[in-house]
C-alpha positions, 0 to 999 in steps of 0.5 A, spaced: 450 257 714 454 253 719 460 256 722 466 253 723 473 255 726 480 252 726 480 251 734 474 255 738 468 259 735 468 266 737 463 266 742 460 273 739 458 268 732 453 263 737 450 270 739 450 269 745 456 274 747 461 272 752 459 274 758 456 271 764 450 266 763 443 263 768 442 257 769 434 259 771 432 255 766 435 249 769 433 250 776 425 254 775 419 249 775 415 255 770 421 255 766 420 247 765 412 247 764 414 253 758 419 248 755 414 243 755 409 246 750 415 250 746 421 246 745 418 239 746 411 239 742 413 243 737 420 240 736 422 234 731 424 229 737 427 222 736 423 215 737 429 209 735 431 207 729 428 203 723 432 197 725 428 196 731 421 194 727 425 191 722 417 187 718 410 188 717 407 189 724 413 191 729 412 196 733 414 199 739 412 204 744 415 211 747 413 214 753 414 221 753 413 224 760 415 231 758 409 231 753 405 228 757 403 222 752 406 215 749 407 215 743 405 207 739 411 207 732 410 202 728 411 198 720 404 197 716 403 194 711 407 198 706 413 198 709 411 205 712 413 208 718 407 210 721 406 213 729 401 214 733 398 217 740 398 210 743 390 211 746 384 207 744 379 212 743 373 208 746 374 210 752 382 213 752 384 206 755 392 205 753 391 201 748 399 198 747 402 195 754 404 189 757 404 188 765 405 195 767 402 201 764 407 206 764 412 201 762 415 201 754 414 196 750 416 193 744 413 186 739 409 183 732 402 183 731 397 184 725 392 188 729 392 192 735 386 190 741 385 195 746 385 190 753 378 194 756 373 192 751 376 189 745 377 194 739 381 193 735 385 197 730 389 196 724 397 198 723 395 204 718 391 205 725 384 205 722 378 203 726 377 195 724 373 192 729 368 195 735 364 188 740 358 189 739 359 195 734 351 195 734 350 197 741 353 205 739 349 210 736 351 212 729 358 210 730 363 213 724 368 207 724 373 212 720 372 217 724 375 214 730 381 211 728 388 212 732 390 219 731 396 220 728 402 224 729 407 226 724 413 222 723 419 222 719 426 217 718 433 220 716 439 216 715 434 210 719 432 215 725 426 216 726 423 222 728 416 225 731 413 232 732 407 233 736 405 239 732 398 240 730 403 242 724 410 242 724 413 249 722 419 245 718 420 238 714 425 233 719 430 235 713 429 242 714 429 242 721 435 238 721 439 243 717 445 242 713 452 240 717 447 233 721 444 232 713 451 231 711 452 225 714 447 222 709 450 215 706 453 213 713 452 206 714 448 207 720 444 201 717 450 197 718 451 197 725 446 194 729 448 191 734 445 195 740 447 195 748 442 200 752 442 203 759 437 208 762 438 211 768 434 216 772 438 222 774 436 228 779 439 233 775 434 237 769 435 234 762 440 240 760 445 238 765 447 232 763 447 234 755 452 240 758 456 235 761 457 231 754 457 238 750 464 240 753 471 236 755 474 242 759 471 237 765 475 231 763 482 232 767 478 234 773 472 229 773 476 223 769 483 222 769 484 216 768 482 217 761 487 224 760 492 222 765 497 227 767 503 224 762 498 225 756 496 231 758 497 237 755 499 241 761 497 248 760 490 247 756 488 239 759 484 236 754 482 240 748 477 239 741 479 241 736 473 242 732 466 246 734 461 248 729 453 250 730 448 250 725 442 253 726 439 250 734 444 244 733 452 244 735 457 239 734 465 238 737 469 233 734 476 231 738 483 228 735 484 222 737 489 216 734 485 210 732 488 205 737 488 208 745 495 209 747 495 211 754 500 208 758 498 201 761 498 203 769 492 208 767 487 202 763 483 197 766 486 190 766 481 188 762 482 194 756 489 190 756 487 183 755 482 185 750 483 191 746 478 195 747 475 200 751 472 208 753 473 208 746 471 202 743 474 196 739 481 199 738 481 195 730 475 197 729 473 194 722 473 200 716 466 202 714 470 205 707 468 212 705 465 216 709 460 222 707 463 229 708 459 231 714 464 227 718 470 230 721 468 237 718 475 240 721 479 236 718 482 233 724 489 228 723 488 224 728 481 225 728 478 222 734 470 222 735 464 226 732 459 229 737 453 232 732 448 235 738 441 235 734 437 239 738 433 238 742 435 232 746 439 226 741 447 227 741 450 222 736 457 220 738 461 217 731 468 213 733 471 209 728 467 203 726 461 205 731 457 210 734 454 211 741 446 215 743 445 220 748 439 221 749 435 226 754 428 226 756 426 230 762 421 228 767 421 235 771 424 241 772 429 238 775 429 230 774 430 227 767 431 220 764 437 218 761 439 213 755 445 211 752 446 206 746 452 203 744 452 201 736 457 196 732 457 192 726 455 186 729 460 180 732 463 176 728 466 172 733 466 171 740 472 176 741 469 181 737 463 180 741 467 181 748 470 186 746 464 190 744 461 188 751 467 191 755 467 197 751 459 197 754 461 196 761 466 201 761 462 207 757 457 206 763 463 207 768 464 213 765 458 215 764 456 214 771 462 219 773 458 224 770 452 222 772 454 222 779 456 229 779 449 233 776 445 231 783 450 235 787 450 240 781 442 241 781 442 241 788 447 247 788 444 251 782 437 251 786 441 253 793 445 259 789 439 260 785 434 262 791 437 263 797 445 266 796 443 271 790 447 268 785 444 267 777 450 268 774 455 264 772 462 264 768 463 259 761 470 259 758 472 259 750 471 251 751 463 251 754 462 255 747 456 249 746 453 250 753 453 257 751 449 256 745 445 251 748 441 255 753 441 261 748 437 256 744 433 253 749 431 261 751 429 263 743 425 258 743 421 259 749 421 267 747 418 265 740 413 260 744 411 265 748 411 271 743 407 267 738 401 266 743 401 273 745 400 276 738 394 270 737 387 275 736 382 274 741 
């Protein structure tokens, strides 16, 4: 059952208390190499969206360095959504790529041919074809097709889990206050900008960055300057509401952005748009009761926190991803994605490109602060003694957030010792 409140959830209700918190988790390489085979091979992690392998034979790839594989999505013949370790299984050649290995890739074909020697395998992922199949020994074609992992699709998002068997469906996981959004036409807004950026920082830190606003004042106050501010709580949401592993906070906002002009970039004048989007964004009609869950007047920006690493920010007419994939204990890769109705004409579509250019200037703010975080929390951490930190009412999502990830690494590693010899 979700939870909700009128402004702030009671701490006591995440059951994570209301005291200090560690950051150990953000800082510790045995921590890291724990949430690797609890969190990341056993939860359901997003790879893209359907509109990304619109036809038969689209496909792209996905490296997950956290998992230690890559990962090969494709549409077959049926129109299935089907996902793959991207492995030929001759000689465990990486059987998708283009000029360079560890690289993503993305096309069309009819068959997949490994580069080494020429196996070739169909979209279902079946064995189709071994030069000179006659020189093996009893060789079993179907018994080495590309191994499969699962995957499943929700309102267009595509998903996998790397468990031999995942313990909850996609929906399951997904729980009912993300599931809610279903009829949200994700399917209409297709016109994509995407930046990748790798950041010094473990993965967590930057989605606490993105989980609470108490920061914005202080870290970004161009964007809440002092006339607008309220002056004894800075900037507020109005809205928190946690749902099993995942979080959500939504923020008041009016649809067009009202601050004064000396405060915007000359560009967001000329254009009407910006950090918040287009500000006349066209209406996507009835929305699903899953959006705006608190009923906020004026109601600004839904940020729905599936965990463990995907964020889907929801504004008026488009919708922005996060997306977080650790790399090590204290590095990460980071992905956003900006998402509109596609243009319609030429003023819509620069206006959709400056809403992209100074998102990443926002971005990068936040961004810019995690390598000093990380480097602060190892010192506090290893040499002054200090493992404990205080969060406020506003922080209740970071909160909750490391209380997740420490359940899931707990149960992990409680499952293995209960395991019979």
């Amino acid at each position: 059952m979700a939870e909700t409140t009128r402004r702030y959830v009671d701490a006591a209700l995440s059951g994570s208390g209301t005291g200090p918190i560690s950051f150990e988790d953000s800082v510790s390489p045995e921590f890291y190499e724990l949430e690797r085979a609890a969190i990341f091979k056993r939860a359901w992690l997003h790879m893209g969206r359907v509109e990304q392998i619109p036809r038969t034979g689209s496909y792209f790839t996905r490296e997950i360095e956290v998992a230690g594989t890559s990962i090969l999505v494709v549409r077959d013949g049926e129109g299935v959504v089907r996902a793959f370790h991207n492995v030929c299984r001759h000689r465990g050649n990486k059987l998708v790529w283009n000029d360079f290995p560890k690289d993503e890739v993305d096309g069309t074909c009819r068959q997949f041919t490994c580069k080494y020697h020429g196996w070739r395998y169909g979209l279902d992922g079946s064995l189709a074809f071994v030069q000179q199949e006659d020189e093996f020994f009893d060789l079993d074609k179907d018994a080495y097709g590309l191994v499969p992992v699962h995957c499943d699709v929700w309102a267009g998002f595509i998903f996998i889990n790397l468990a031999e068997q995942p313990e909850q469906s996609l929906t399951q996981f997904l729980g009912p206050m993300i599931t809610a959004l279903d009829g949200y036409p994700f399917d209409k807004i297709t016109e994509r900008y995407e930046f990748t950026a790798r950041n010094g920082s473990n993965w967590k830190l930057f989605a606490d960055a993105f989980q609470e606003y108490y920061h914005v004042p202080g870290l970004h106050s161009q964007q809440v300057p002092t006339a607008v501010r309220n002056p004894k709580k800075g900037f507020e949401c109005a809205h928190f509401q946690l749902d099993g592993p995942h979080r959500m906070t939504s923020t008041g906002g009016p649809r067009r952005w009202t601050l004064p002009p000396e405060f915007m970039y000359p560009i967001e004048r000329v254009t009407h748009s910006g950090l918040v989007g287009p500000w006349e964004s066209p209406d996507l009609g009835d929305t699903p009761p899953g959006l705006n869950p608190g009923g906020i007047d004026p109601w600004g920006i839904d940020n729905f926190q599936i965990f463990p690493n995907v964020e889907i920010l929801i504004y008026r007419g488009w919708y922005l991803l996060y997306q977080y994939w650790p790399t090590s204990h204290n590095t990460h890769r980071f992905e956003g994605v900006l998402c509109f109705q596609p243009a319609t004409s030429a003023r819509e579509r620069v206006e959709h490109e400056v809403a992209s250019v100074v998102f990443k200037e926002f971005a990068l703010q936040d961004a810019g602060m995690l390598d000093g975080t990380q480097t602060a929390l190892e010192a506090a951490y290893y040499s002054a003694g200090l493992h404990e930190f205080v969060v406020n009412d506003q922080e209740i999502l970071v909160r909750h957030f490391h209380k997740v990830v420490g359940d899931w690494v707990r149960a992990y590693q409680q499952a293995k010792t209960e395991v019979p010899a």
